[in-house]
N, C-alpha and C positions, 0 to 999 in steps of 0.2 A: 640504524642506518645513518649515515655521516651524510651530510649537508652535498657533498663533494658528490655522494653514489646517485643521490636525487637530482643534482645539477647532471649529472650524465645522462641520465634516462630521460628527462624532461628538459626543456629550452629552455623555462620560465615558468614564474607561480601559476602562470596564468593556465600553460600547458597543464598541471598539474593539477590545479582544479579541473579543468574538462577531463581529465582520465578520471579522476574522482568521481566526477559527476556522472561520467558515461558508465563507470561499475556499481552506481547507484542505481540506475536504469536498470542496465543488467538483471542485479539482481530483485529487483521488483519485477519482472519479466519472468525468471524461476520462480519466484514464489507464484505468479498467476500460474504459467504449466504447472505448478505442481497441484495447485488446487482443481485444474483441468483432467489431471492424468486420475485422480483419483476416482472418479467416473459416476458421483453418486447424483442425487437427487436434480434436477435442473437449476433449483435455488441456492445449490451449494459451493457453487464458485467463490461467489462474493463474500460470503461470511465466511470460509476459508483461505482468501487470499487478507482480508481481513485482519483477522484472528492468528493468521500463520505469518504474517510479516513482522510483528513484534517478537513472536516465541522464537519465530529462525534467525532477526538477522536485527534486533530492536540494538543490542548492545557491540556490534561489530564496529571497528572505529568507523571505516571506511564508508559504510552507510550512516553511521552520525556523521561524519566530516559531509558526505554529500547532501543530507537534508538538510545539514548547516548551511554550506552552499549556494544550497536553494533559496532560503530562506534571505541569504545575503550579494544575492546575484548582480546586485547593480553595481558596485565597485569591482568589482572583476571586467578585467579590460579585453576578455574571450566571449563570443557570445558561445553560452549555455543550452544544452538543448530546452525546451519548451519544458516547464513541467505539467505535469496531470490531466493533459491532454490523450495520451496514451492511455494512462488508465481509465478515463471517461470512455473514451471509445469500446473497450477491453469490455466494463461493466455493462456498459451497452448494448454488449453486445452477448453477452449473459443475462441479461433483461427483457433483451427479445427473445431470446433463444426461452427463456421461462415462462413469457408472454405466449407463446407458440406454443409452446408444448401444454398450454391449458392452465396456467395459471391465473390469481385475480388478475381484473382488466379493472377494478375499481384503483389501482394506482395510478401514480400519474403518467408519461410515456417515457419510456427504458431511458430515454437520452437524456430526461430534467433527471427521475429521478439517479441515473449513476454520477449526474454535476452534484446533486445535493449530497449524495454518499460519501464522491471523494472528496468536497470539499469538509465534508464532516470528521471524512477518517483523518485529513492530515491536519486539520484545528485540531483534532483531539490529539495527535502525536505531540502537537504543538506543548497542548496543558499539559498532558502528562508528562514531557520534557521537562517544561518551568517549575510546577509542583510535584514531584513527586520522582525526578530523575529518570524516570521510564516504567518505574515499578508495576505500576494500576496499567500499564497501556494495552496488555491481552485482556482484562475485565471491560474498560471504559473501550477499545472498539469493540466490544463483542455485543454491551449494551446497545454501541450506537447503530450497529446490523438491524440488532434485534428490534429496535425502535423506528427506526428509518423504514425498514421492510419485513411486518409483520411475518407475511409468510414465508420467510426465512429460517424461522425455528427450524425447521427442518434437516436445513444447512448447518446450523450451527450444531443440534445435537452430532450432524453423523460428521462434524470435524473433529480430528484428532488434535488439534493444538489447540480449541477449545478449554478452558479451565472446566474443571469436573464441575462446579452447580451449576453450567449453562446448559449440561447436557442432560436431556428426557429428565 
């Protein structure tokens, strides 16, 4: 694509990050329905939406250029949507729905523990960015599920983009 096709489409870098960024959302959005549509256990959102954002979309430019983005949002002269706000709510909302449906109540309340989660999943997207170009990033979020929220195992065996030794 010529410099000239992107100046057509877009007014300015600025427009062009925020389309970036808005199909960064996007697809984080797909990737939760999809771990919703799959219908299994109540603990298995999280540790599939998880585990299935690296395998589905970890090397897509479009979502590297957006978590890029993210990450570099102050010089950008557009304001950006909010990030990880949506997904806090999201987990949250799979937290209760897990809480509800009978799960421990010795964790903390759905709304710390899904801040601690996402701030955990996207530090770890961070490492696995800096060391290791993205390679480890389905093992090390699938650890940090599993470590974050015990009773998740559940979730993470019956996910399919789970790595095979996370599962039973």
């Amino acid at each position: 694509m010529t410099q000239g096709v992107v100046y057509f489409r877009y007014e300015n870098k600025d427009a062009l990050a925020l389309a970036v960024t808005e199909r960064f959302y996007l697809r984080i959005c797909e990737i939760a329905d999809f771990a919703e549509q799959l219908g299994l256990h109540p603990s298995a959102p999280s540790p599939n939406s998880c585990s299935g954002w690296p395998r589905r979309s970890g090397t897509r430019p479009v979502i590297q250029a957006g978590a890029r983005l993210q990450l570099e949002r102050q010089p950008i002269g557009v304001r950006l949507p909010l990030p990880y706000e949506g997904d806090t709510r999201l987990i949250t909302s799979w937290l209760a729905g897990e809480r509800e449906a009978g799960a421990r109540d010795d964790l903390p309340p759905p709304g710390t523990l899904a801040a601690v989660l996402v701030s955990a999943f996207f530090g770890a997207q961070h490492i696995s960015w800096v060391l290791d170009d993205r390679a480890d990033l389905v093992e090390r979020t699938t650890d940090l599920v599993r470590t974050i929220i015990p009773s998740a195992q559940g979730g993470i065996e019956s996910c399919p983009s789970a790595p095979q030794r996370c599962r039973g």
